[in-house]
C-alpha positions as CSV (number, residue, x, y, z in Angstrom):
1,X,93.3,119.3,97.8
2,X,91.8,121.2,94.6
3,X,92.2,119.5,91.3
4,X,94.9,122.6,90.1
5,X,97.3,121.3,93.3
6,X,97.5,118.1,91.9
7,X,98.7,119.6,88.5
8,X,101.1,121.7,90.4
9,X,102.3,118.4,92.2
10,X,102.4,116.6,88.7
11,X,104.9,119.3,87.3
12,X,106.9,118.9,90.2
13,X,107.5,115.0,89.8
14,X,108.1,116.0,86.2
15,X,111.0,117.8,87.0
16,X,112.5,115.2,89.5
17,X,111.6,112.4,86.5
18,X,114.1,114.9,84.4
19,X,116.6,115.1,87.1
20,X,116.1,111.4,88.4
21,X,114.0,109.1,85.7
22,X,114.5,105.9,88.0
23,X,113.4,107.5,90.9
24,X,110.6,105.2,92.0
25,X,109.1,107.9,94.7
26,X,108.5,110.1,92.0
27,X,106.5,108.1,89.8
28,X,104.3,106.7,93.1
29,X,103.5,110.5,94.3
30,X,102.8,111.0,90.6
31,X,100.5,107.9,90.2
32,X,98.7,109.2,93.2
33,X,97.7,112.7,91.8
34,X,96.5,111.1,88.8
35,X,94.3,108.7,90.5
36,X,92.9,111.6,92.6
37,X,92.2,113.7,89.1
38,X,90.3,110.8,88.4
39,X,93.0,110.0,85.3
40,X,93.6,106.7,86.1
41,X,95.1,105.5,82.4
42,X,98.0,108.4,83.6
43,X,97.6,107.0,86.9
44,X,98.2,103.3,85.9
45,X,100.9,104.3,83.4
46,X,102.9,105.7,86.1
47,X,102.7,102.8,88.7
48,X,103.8,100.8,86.0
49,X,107.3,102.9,86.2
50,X,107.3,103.0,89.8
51,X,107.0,98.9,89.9
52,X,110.0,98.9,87.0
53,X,112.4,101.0,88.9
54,X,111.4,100.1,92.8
55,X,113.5,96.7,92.5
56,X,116.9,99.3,91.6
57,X,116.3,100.6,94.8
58,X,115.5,97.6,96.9
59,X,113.0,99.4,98.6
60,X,109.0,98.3,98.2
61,X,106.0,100.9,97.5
62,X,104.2,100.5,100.9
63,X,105.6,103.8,102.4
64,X,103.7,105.9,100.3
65,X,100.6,104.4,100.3
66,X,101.2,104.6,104.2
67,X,101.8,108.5,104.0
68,X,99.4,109.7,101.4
69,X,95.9,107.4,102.0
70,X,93.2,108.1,99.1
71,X,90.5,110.1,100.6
């Protein structure tokens, strides 16, 4: 995937944040576009969210480094 996807994929969690700020998923998919741009202080910053809200929803982050391996 092109650098300019990953931006599009970025806006998209942006809106969900809006909509859903807790939203662990969200910060995860966008933590993983980051660390693909190659931003990884953006990258880190938004793991750091997903961590914070994942214990709300009792769930753990191994899913989606199950469905979306770094290439």
């Amino acid at each position: 995937m092109c650098k300019q996807r990953y931006d599009e994929a970025i806006v998209s969690d942006n809106r969900a944040l809006k909509l859903e700020p807790k939203f662990y998923l969200s910060w995860c998919y966008k933590a993983r576009c980051h660390a693909l741009k190659n931003t990884h202080d953006l990258a880190i910053e938004s793991l750091t969210q997903a961590i914070k809200f994942r214990g709300d929803q009792h769930q753990d982050l191994t899913p989606i480094s199950n469905a979306m391996p770094l290439q």
